[in-house]
C-alpha positions as CSV (number, residue, x, y, z in Angstrom):
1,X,-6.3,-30.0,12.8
2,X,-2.7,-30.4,13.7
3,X,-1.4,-29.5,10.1
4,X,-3.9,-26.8,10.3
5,X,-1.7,-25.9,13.4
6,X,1.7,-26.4,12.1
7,X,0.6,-24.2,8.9
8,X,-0.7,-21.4,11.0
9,X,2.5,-21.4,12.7
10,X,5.1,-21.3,10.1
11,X,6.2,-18.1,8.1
12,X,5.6,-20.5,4.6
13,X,1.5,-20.6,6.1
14,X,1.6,-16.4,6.5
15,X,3.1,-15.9,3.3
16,X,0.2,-18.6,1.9
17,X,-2.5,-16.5,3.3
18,X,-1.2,-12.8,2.5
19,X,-0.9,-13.8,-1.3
20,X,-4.7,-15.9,-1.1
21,X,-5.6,-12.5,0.5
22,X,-4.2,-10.6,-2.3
23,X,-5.5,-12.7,-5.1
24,X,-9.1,-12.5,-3.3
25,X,-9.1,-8.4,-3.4
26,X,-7.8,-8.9,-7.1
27,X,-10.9,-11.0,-7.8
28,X,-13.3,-9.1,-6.2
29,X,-12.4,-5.5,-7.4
30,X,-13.0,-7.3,-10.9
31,X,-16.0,-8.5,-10.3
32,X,-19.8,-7.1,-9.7
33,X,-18.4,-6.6,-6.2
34,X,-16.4,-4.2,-7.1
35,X,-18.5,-1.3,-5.9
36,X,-19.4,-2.4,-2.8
37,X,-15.7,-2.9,-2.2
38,X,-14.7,0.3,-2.9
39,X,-17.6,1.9,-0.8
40,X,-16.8,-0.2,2.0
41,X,-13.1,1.2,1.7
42,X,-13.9,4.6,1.0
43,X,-16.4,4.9,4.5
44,X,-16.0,7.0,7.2
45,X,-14.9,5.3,10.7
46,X,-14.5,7.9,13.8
47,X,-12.6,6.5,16.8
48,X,-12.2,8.1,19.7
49,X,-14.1,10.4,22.2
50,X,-15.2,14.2,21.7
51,X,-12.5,16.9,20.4
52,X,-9.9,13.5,20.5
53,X,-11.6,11.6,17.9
54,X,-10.2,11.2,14.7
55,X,-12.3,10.3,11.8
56,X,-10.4,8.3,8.3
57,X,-12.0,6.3,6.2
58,X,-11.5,2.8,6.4
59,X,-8.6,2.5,3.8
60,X,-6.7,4.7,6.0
61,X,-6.9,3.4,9.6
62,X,-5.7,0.0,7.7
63,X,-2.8,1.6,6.0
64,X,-1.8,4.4,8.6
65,X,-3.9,2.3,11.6
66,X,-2.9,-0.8,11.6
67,X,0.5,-1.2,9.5
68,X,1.8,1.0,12.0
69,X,1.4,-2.1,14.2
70,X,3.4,-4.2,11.4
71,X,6.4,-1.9,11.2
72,X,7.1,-1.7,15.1
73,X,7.2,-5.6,14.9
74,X,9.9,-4.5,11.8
75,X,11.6,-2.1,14.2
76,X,11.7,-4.5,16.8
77,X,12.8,-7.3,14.8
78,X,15.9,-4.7,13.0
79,X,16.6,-3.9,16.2
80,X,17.5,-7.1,17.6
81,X,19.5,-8.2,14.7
82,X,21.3,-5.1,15.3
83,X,21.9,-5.7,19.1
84,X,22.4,-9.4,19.1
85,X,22.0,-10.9,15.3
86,X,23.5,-10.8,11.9
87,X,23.5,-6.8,11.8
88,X,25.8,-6.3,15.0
89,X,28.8,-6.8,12.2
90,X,28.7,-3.4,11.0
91,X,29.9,-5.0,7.0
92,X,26.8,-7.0,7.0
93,X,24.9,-3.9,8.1
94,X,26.0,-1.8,5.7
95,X,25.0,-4.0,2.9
96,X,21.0,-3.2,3.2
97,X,22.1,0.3,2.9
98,X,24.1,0.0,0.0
99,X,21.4,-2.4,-2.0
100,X,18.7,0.0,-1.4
101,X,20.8,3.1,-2.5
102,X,20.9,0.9,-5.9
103,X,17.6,-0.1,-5.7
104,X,16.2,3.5,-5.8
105,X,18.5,5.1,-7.5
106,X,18.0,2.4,-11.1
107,X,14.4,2.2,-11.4
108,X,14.3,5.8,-11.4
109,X,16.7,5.6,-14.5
110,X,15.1,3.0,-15.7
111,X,11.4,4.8,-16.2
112,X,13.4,8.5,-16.9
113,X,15.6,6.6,-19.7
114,X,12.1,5.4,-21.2
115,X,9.6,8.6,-20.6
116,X,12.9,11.5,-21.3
117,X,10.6,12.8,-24.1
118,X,7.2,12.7,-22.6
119,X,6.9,15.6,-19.6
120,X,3.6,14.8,-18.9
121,X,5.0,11.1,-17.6
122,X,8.4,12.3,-16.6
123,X,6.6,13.0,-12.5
124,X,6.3,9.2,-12.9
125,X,9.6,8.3,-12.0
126,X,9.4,7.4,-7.9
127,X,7.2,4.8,-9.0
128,X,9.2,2.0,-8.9
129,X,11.6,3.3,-6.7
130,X,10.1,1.7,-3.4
131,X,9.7,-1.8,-2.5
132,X,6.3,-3.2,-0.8
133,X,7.9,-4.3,2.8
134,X,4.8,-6.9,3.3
135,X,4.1,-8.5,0.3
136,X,8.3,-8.7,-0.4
137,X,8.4,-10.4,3.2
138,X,5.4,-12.6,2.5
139,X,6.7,-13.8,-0.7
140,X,10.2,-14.6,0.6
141,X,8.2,-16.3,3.4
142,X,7.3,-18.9,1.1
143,X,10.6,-20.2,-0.3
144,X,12.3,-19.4,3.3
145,X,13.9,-22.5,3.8
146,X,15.5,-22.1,0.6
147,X,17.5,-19.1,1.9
148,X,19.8,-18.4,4.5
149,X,18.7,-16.6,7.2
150,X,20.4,-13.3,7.1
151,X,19.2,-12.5,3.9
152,X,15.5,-12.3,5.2
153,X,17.3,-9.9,7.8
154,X,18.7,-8.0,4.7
155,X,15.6,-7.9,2.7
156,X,14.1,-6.3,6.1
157,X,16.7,-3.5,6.2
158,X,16.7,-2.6,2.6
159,X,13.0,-2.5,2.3
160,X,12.8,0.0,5.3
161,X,15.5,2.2,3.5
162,X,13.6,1.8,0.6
163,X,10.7,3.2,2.0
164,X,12.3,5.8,4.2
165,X,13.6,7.1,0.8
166,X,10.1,6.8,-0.7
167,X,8.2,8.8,2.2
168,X,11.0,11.5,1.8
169,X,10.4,11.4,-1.8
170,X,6.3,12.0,-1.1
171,X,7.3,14.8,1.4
172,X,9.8,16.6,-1.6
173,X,7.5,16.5,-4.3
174,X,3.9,15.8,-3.3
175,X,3.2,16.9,0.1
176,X,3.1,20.7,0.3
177,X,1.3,20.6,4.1
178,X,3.7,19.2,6.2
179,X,2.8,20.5,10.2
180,X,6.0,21.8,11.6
181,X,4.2,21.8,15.2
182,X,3.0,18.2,14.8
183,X,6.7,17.9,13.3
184,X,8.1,19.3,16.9
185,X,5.6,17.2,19.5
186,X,6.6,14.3,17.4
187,X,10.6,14.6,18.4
188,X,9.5,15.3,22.0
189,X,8.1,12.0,22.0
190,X,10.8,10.3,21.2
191,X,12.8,11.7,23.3
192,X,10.6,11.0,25.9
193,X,11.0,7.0,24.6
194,X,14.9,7.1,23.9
195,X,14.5,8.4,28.4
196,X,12.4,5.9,28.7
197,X,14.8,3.5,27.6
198,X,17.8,4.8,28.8
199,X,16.2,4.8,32.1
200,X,15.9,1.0,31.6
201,X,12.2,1.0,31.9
202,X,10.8,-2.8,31.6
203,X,7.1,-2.1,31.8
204,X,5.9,-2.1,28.4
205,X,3.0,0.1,28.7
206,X,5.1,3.5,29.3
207,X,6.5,2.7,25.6
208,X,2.8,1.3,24.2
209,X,1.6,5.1,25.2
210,X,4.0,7.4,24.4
211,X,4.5,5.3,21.3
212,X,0.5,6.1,20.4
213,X,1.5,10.0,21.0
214,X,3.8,9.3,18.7
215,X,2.0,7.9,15.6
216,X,-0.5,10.6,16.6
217,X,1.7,13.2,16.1
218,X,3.6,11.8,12.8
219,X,-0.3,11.2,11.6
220,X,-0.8,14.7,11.9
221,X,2.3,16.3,10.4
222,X,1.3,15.0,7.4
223,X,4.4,12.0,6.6
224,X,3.5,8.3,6.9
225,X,2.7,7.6,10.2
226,X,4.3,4.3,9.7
227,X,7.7,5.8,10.4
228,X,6.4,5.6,13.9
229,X,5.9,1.7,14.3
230,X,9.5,2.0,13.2
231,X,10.9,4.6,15.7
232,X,8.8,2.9,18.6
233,X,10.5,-0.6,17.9
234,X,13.6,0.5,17.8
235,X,13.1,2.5,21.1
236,X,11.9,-0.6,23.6
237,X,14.7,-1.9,25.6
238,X,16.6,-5.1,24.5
239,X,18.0,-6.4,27.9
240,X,21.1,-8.6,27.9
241,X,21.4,-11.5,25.4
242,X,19.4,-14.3,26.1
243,X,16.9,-12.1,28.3
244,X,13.9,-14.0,27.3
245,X,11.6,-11.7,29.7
246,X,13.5,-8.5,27.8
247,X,10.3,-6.3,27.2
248,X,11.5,-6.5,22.9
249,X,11.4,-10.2,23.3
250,X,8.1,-10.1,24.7
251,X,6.4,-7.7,22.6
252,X,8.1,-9.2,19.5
253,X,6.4,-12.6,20.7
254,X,3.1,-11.0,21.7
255,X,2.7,-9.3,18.2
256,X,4.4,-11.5,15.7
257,X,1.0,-14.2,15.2
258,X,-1.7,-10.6,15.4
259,X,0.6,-9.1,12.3
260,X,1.5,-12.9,10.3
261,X,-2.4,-14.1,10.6
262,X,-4.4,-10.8,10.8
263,X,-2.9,-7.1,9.8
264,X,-1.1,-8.5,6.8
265,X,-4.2,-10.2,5.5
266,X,-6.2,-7.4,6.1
267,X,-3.7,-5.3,4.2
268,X,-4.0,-7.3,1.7
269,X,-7.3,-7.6,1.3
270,X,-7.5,-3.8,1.1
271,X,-4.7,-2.9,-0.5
272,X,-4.5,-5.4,-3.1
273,X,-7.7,-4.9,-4.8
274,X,-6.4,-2.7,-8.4
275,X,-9.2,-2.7,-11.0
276,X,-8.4,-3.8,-14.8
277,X,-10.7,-1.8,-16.3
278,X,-9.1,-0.1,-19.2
279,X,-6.8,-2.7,-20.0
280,X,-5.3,-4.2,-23.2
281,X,-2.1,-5.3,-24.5
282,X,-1.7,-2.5,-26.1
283,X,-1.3,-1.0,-22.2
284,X,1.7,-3.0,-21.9
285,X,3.2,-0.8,-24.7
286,X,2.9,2.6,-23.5
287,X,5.7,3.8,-22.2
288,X,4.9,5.4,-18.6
289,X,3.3,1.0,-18.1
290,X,6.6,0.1,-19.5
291,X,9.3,2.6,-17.1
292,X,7.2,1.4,-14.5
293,X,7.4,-2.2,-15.4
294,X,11.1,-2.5,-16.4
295,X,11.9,-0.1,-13.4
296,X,10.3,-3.0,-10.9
297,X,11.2,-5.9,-13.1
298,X,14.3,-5.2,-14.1
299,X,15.7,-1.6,-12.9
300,X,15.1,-2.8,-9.5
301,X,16.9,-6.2,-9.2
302,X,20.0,-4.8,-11.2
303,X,20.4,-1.8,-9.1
304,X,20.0,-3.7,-5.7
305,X,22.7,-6.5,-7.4
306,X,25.3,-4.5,-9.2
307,X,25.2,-1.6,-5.3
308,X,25.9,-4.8,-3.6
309,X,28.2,-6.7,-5.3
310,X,30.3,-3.1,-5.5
311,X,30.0,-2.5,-2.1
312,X,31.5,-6.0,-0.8
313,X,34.1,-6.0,-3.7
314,X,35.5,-2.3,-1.9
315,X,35.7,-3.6,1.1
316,X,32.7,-1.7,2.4
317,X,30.0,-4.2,3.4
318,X,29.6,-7.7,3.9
319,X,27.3,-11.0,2.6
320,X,24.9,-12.3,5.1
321,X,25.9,-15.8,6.9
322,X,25.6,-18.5,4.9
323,X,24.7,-16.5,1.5
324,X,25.8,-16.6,-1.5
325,X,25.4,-14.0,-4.8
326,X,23.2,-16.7,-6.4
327,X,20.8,-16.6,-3.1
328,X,21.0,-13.0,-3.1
329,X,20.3,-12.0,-6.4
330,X,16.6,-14.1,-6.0
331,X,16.1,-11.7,-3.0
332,X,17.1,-8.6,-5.2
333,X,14.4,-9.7,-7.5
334,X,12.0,-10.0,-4.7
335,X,12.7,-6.3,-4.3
336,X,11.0,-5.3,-7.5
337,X,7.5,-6.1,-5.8
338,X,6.8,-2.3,-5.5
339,X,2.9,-2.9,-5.4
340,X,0.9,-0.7,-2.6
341,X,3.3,1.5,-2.5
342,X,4.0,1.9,-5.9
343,X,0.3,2.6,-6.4
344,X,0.7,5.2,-3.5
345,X,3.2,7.1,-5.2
346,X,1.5,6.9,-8.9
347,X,-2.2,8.3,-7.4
348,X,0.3,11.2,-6.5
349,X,2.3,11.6,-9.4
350,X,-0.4,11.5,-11.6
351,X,-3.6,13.4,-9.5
352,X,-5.7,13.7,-12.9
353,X,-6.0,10.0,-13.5
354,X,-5.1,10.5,-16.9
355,X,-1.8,7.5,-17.3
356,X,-4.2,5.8,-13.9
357,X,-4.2,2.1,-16.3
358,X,-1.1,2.4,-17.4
359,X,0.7,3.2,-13.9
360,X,-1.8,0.4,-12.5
361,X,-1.0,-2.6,-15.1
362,X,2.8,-1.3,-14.7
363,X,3.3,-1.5,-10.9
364,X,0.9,-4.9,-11.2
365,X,2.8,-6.4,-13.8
366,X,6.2,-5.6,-12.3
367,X,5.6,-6.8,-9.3
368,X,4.2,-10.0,-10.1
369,X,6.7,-10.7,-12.3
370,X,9.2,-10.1,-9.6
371,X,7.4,-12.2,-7.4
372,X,7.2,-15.6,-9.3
373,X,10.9,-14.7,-10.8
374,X,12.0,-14.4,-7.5
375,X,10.4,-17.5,-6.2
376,X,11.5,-19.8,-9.0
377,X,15.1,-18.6,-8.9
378,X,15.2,-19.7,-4.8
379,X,13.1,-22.6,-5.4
380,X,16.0,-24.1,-7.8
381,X,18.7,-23.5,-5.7
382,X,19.5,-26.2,-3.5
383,X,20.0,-24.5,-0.1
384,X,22.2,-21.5,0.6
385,X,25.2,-23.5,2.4
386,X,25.9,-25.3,-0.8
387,X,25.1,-22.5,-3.6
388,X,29.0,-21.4,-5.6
């Protein structure tokens, strides 16, 4: 029972359980289960009361719902490395930004370089541009204490750039009904959560309600309501250092086991659950499953490397405490896990289902190979304060 404990509390145990979660949905949506997975994914589940009730089916309140939930704990957590941690030196900040600029901005190269002669497949090429925040977090979670701790804090960052960039992408090219007045209640309430904290507010439950008016509002306009977990972490007040009682502290502590040991699982489970039908090697040789493969797999890593290693070189950002470009470059490979999202943006780019295998076995293959890569490379370094 103790070790059962000790797992349960260690990032190592939550990365454990999001990948067994993973690798279950994997199963099962290969298996005769596979229909009644989908149907229990694809039902309708109303919450709420009268004219305020929304109904989504159950896909949605997981990814929109319920991640939301996740990526305040990611706001909260960017916020106090900002504050307080290993982003307050505004080099080491800068880094994430200039990794993610390289990891969008390859893999899109990657797949165009591969699919220039094809128009059909050329829409393709956001695929591998975004990384998947949770299962990149849960992966490095695994091989943590083989890594310094700043560059879990830089992974963090450039995943949320990453996926800023990818939502703006969906908004460009594939949404076409964005709400301007959903748009506009939106930005009133965040400026009624950036008062809120100016005002130094310490109850949390101010911040807990606006902040649902909030992802209301972004879940209406039409863009990921994620964003708001985002905005609504970075809005709750800090305190001094060392503030244990600081309402971030206390929310971070408060949410940090739900998210580890219950929304990342279920996200999992729901998310991670791509059927195979369709498949043979021959897949593996088209070229819209090989942009999207190389773009993760290789596009990816290179462009987050090559950005970073420029940026520090000009003087304009700065590695992580205790890191080195050997420790780093396993993280940039991490980045190629693309995965949910990935498969987001490909159900967009390619509405008719026509290339639906070969973007699926692409984004799968790429981001697993990104994920063991990644792993084994961390795994044979022997700790981040002695890597050259």
């Amino acid at each position: 029972m103790r070790m059962i404990k000790t797992l349960l509390k260690s990032d190592a145990g939550a990365g454990a359980l999001l990948v067994l979660a993973a690798a279950i949905a994997m199963v099962v949506a290969n298996s005769p289960l596979a229909a009644a997975y989908e149907h229990l994914l694809e039902g309708d589940l109303r919450l709420g009361i009268g004219p305020l009730a929304l109904t989504k089916d159950v896909l949605h309140w997981i990814n929109d719902g319920l991640m939301a939930v996740f990526f305040m704990l990611v706001g909260l957590e960017i916020k106090r490395e900002l504050v307080e941690g290993e982003l307050s030196d505004r080099q080491r900040a800068a880094l994430p930004l200039f990794g993610a600029l390289g990891g969008m901005i390859a893999p899109a190269l990657v797949y165009l370089a591969i699919n220039s002669g094809d128009p059909a497949a050329a829409p393709g090429w956001p695929i591998p541009v975004a990384t998947d925040i949770a299962f990149a977090l849960g992966v490095l979670a695994l091989v943590r204490r083989h890594v310094a701790p700043g560059l879990r804090i830089f992974l963090l960052g450039l995943a949320i750039i990453d996926d800023l960039g990818a939502v703006i992408l969906i908004a460009l090219l594939f949404t076409s009904d964005i709400s301007g007045q959903a748009l506009t209640w939106a930005a009133a309430c965040v400026a009624v959560l950036v008062a809120l904290n100016r005002a130094g507010v310490r109850r949390l439950w101010p911040f807990m309600l606006v902040g649902f008016l909030l992802w209301l509002s972004v879940l209406k306009s039409g863009v990921h309501a994620t964003l708001a977990g985002v905005v609504i972490g970075l809005c709750v007040p800090l305190g001094r250092k060392g503030d244990a009682a600081a309402p971030l502290r206390r929310l971070e502590h408060t949410l940090h086991p739900w998210v580890a040991f219950a929304i990342m699982p279920v996200f999992a489970l729901a998310n991670a659950g791509a059927s195979l039908e369709g498949f043979g090697l021959g897949t593996l040789g088209e070229p819209v499953t090989l942009g999207i493969l190389l773009g993760l797999f290789v596009g990816k890593q290179v462009g987050v490397f090559v950005f970073c290693r420029a940026a520090v070189a000009l003087g304009l950002a700065q590695l992580p405490a205790g890191a080195t470009w050997r420790s780093l470059y396993g993280v940039a490979i991490i980045t190629g896990i693309g995965f949910t999202m990935s498969l987001f943006i490909g159900s967009l780019a390619f509405p008719d289902g026509g290339q639906d295998t070969a973007m699926r076995i692409g984004v799968l293959v790429g981001s697993l190979l990104s994920a063991v890569l990644g792993c084994l490379w961390l795994l044979a370094l022997r700790g981040p304060a002695q890597q050259k």
